[in-house]
C-alpha positions as CSV (number, residue, x, y, z in Angstrom):
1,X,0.0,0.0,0.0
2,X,1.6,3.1,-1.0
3,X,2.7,5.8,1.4
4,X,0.5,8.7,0.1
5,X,-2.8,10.3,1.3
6,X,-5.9,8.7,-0.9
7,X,-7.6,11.7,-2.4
8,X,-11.2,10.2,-1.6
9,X,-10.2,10.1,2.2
10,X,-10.8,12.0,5.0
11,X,-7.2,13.0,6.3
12,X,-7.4,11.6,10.0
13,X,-8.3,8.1,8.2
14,X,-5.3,8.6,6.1
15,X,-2.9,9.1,8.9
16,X,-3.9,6.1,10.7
17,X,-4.1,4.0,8.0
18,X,-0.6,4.8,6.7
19,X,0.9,5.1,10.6
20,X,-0.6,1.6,11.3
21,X,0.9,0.3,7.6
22,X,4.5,1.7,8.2
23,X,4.6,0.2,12.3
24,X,3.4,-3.7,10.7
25,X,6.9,-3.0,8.0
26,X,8.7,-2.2,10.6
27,X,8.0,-5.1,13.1
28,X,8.0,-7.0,10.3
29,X,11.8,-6.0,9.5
30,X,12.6,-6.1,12.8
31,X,13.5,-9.8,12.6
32,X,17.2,-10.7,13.5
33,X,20.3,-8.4,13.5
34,X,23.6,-9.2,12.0
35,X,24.7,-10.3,8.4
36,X,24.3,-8.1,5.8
37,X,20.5,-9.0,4.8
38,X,19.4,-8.9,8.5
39,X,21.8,-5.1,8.1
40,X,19.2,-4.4,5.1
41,X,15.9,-5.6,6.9
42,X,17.0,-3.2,10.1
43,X,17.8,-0.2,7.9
44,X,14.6,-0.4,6.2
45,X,12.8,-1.0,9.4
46,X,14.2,2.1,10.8
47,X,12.9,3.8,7.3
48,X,9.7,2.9,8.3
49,X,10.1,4.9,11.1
50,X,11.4,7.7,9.9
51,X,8.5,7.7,7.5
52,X,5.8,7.6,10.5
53,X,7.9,10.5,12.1
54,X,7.5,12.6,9.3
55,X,3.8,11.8,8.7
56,X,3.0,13.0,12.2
57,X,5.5,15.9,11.9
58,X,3.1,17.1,8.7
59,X,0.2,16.8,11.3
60,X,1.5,17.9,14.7
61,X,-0.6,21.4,15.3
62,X,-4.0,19.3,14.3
63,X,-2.4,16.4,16.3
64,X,-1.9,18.0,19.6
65,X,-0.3,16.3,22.9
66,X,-0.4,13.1,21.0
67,X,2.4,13.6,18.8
68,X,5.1,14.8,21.4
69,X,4.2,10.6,22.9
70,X,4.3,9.4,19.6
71,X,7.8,11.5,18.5
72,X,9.4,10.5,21.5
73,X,9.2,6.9,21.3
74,X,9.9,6.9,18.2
75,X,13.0,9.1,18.1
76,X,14.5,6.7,20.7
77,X,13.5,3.6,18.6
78,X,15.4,5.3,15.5
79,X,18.2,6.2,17.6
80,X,18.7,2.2,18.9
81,X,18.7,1.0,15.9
82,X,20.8,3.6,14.2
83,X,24.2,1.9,14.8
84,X,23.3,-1.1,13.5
85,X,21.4,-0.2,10.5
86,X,24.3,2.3,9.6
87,X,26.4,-0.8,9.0
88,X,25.8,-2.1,5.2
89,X,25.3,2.1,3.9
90,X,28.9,3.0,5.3
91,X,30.4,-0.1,3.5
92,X,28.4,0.8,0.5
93,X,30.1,4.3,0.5
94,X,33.4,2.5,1.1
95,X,32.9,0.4,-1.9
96,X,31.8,3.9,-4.2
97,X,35.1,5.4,-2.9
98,X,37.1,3.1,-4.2
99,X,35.7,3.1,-7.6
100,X,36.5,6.8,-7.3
101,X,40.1,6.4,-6.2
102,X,40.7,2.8,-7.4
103,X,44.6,3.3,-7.8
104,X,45.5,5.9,-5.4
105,X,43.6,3.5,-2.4
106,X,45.1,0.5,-3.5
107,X,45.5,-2.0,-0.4
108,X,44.0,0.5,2.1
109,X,40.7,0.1,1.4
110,X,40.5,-3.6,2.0
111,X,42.4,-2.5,5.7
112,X,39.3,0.0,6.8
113,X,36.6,-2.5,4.9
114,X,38.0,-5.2,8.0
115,X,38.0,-2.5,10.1
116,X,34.3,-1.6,9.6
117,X,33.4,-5.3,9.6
118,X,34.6,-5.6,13.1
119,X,33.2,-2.6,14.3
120,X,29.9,-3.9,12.7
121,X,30.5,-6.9,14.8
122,X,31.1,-5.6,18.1
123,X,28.1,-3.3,17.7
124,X,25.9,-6.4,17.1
125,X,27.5,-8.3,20.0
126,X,26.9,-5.2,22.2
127,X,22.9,-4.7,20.8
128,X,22.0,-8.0,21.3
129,X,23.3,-7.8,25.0
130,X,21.4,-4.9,25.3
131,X,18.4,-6.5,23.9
132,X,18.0,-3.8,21.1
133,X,15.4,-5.5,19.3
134,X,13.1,-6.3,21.9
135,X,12.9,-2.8,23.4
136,X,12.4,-1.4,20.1
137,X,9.9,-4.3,19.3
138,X,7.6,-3.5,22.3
139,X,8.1,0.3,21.5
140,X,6.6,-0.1,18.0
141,X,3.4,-2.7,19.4
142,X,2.6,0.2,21.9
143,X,2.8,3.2,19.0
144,X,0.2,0.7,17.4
145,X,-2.3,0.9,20.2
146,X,-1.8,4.4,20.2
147,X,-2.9,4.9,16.9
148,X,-6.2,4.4,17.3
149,X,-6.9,7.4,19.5
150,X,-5.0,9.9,17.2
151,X,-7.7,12.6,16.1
152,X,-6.6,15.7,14.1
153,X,-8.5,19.0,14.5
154,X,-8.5,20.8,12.4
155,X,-8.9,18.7,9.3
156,X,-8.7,18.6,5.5
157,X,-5.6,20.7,3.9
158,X,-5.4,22.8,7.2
159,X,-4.8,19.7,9.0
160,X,-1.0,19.4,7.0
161,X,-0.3,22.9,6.3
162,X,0.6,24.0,9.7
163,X,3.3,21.2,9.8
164,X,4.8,21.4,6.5
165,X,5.4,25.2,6.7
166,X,7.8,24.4,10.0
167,X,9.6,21.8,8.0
168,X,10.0,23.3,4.7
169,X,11.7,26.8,7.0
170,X,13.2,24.0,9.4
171,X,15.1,22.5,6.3
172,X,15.7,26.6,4.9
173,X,17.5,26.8,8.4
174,X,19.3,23.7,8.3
175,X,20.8,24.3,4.8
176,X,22.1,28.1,5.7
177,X,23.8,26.7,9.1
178,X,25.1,23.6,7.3
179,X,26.7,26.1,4.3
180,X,28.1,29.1,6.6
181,X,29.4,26.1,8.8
182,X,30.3,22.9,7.0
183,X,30.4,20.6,10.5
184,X,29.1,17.2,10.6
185,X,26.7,18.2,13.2
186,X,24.3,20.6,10.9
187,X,24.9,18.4,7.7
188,X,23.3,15.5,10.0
189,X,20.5,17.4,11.4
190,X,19.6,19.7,7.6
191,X,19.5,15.6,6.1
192,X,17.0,14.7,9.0
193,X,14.3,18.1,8.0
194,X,15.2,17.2,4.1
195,X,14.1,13.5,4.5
196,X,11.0,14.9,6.4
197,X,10.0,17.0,3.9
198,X,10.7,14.3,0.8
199,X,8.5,12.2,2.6
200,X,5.7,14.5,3.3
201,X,5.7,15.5,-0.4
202,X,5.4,11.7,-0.8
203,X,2.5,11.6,0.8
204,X,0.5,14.6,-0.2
205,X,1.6,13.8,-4.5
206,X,-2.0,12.4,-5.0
207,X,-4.1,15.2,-2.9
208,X,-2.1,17.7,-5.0
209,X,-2.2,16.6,-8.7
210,X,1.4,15.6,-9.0
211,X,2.5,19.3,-9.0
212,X,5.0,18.5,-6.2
213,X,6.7,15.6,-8.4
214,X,9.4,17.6,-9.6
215,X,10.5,19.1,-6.1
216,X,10.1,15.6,-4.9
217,X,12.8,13.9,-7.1
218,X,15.1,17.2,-6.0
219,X,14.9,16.3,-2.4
220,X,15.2,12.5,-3.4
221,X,18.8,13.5,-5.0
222,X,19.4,15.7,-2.1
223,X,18.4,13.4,0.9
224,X,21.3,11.3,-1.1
225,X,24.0,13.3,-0.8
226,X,23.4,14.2,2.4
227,X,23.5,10.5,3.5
228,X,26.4,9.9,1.9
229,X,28.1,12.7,3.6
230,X,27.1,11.1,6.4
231,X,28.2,8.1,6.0
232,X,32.1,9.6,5.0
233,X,32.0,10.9,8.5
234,X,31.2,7.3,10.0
235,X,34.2,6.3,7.5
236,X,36.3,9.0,9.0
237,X,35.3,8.4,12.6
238,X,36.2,4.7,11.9
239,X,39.5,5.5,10.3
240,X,40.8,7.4,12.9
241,X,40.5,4.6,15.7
242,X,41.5,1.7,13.1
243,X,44.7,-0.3,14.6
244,X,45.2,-2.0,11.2
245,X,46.4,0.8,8.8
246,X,49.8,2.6,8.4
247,X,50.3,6.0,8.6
248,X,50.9,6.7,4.8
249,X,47.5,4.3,3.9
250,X,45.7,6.7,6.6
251,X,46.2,9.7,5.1
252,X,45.8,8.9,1.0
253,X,42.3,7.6,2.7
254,X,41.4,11.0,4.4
255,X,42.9,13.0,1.2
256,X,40.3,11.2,-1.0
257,X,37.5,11.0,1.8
258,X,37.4,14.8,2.0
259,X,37.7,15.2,-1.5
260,X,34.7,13.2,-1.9
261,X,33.0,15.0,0.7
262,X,34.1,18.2,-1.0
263,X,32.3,17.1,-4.0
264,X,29.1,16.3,-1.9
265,X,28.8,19.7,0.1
266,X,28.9,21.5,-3.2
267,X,26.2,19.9,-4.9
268,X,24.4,19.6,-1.9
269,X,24.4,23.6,-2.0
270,X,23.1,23.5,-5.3
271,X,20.4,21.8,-4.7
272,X,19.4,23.4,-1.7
273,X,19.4,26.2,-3.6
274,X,17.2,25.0,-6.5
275,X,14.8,23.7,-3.4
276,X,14.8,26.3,-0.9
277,X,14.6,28.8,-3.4
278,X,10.7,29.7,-2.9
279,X,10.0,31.2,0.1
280,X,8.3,29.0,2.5
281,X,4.9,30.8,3.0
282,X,4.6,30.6,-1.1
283,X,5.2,27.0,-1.0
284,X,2.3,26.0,1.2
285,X,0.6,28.7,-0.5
286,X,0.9,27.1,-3.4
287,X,0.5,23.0,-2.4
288,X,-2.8,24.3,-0.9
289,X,-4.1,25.5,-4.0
290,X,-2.9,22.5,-5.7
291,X,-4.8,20.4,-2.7
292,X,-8.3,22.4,-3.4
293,X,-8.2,22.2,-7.1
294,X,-7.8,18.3,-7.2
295,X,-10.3,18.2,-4.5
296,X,-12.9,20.0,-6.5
297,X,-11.9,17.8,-9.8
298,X,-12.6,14.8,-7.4
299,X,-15.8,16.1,-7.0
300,X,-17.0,16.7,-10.0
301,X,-15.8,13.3,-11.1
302,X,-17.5,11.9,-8.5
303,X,-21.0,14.2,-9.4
304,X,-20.6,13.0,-13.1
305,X,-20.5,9.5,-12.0
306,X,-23.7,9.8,-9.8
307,X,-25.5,11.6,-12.4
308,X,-24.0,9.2,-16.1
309,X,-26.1,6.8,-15.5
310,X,-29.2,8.5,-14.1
311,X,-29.2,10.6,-17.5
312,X,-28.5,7.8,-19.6
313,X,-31.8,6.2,-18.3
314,X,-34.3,9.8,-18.8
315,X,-32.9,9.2,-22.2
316,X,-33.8,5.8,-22.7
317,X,-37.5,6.9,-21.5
318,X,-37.5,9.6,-23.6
C-alpha cells in the first residue's frame, strides 16, 4: 500500500491507515540483526520509522499532545537502531570510494573495509546484550495501540499545512547553518528536515495533482547526498581509531575521503538552492491551491458519476 494520502479520504483516516501500515513494515523487519541482509531488513525497518515521524511531523498542530508521545518513542526507537542499521550504507560508501580512487587507495581500502566489519560486529554483540530489538519491538506494538486514539483537528488541507510550513523553513535553516558552517553536526540534522520534507511530499503527491513531483525527485537527490556525507563521516570516525592501517595508507584515505566530501557539500548547496529557493509561506501557498483544485476535480468526477447513468436512463424513456 503506497505511502500517500488517498484523495477520496478523510485526512485523519489517512494518517492512521498509513501510521498503522508503516509500524506492521517495521516489526516485520525487525526480525534478527547481524549479516548483511538482516543489516538491510534493520535499515529499512528504521525507514519505516522515519516515515511515520515525518507523517505526524506534517500533522503535529491538528495532532496535539499526542504527537510529542508518539515522536518521543519513536526518536529513541530510531536512535537504537541507528548503529546497527548504519552498517551495510557505510560499506556501500566504502565500496563507491574506491571506484572513485581505485589506484591511489590501492591495499587501504580492504584494511578500513576489515576494520568496519569488526566494528559492525562488536556493535551487534553489544545490541544483542542490550536487547535492542526487543525494546524497540515493544516500542513499535505500543505506538500501534496508540494509533487508534489519534484525532486531528483541524482537518482537510489545514490539518498538514501548519506542519509542512515548520519543515520546509526548518530544512531553509538547516541548509544556511550547514553552508556558513560545514560541520558534521548541521549536515546530520539539515539531512534529518530534508528527509522529512521528501516524505511529506510523498505523501501529499496524490491530494495535490502531481505538481509537487518535480521538487520531490530534487529532495530524493538531495536526501542522497546528504547521506552519503554522512556516511564519510562514519568512515572517518572509523579511520581514525582503526589499529590495522599505516600512517601513509591513513592519510591517502582521508585525502580522498574529504575530497569526496568536497564534491558532496557543493552539490548539496546546489540543490538546496534550486529547493529552498521559494520562500516557505509561497510553497504551502501554493501545495494548498494544488490540494483544493484536485479536490474540487474529485468532486465533479465523482458528481458526473452519480449523475451518467441516471441521465442515460431519462434518455432511454424519452
Amino acid at each position: 500500500m503506497a505511502y500517500r494520502f488517498k484523495v477520496d479520504r478523510p485526512v485523519d483516516e489517512e494518517v492512521r491507515r498509513i501510521a498503522g501500515k508503516q509500524l506492521a513494515l517495521a516489526l516485520e523487519h525487525l526480525g534478527a540483526i547481524g549479516d548483511v541482509e538482516k543489516d538491510k531488513a534493520l535499515h529499512e525497518a528504521r525507514r519505516h520509522v522515519k516515515k511515520v515521524r515525518a507523517l505526524i511531523r506534517l500533522v503535529r498542530p491538528a495532532l496535539g499532545a499526542s504527537y510529542r508521545k508518539s515522536n518521543k518513542a519513536l526518536r529513541r526507537v530510531n536512535r537504537l537502531l541507528s548503529p546497527i542499521a548504519d552498517g551495510e550504507a557505510v560499506l556501500d560508501t566504502l565500496t563507491r570510494l574506491e571506484t572513485r580512487s581505485a589506484a591511489e587507495l590501492s591495499t587501504a581500502v580492504g584494511a578500513l573495509r576489515e576494520a568496519l566489519l569488526a566494528r559492525r560486529a562488536a556493535i551487534d554483540r553489544r545490541a544483542k546484550a542490550d536487547r535492542v530489538l526487543q525494546s524497540c519491538t515493544s516500542a513499535l506494538k505500543a505506538e500501534q495501540a496508540r494509533i487508534t486514539a489519534w484525532r486531528l483537528t483541524p482537518r482537510g488541507h489545514r490539518a498538514v499545512t501548519g506542519g509542512l510550513g515548520k519543515t520546509v523553513r526548518a530544512a531553509r535553516r538547516g541548509m544556511a547553518r550547514a553552508v556558513a558552517h560545514p560541520t558534521a553536526g548541521n549536515y546530520h540534522a539539515w539531512r534529518r528536515r530534508v528527509k522529512d520534507h521528501w516524505f511529506q511530499l510523498r505523501l501529499l503527491e496524490r491530494r495535490c495533482g502531481g505538481d509537487l513531483v518535480a521538487r520531490q525527485q530534487l529532495l530524493e537527490t538531495l536526501d542522497g547526498h546528504l547521506g552519503e556525507y554522512h556516511n564519510c563521516v562514519l568512515l572517518q570516525s572509523v579511520l581514525a581509531r582503526a589499529t590495522n592501517l599505516g600512517r601513509p595508507d591513513t592519510a591517502r584515505l582521508l585525502r580522498a575521503l574529504r575530497r569526496y566530501q568536497t564534491e558532496l557539500r557543493v552539490e548539496a548547496a546546489r540543490l538546496g538552492a534550486d529547493t529552498y529557493g521559494e520562500r516557505p509561506r509561497q510553497f504551502v501557498t501554493r501545495v494548498e491551491r494544488a490540494w483544493r483544485s484536485t479536490s474540487r476535480s474529485t468532486s465533479r468526477s465523482k458528481e458526473a458519476g452519480r449523475s451518467g447513468p441516471e441521465e442515460e436512463s431519462w434518455a432511454r424513456v424519452l
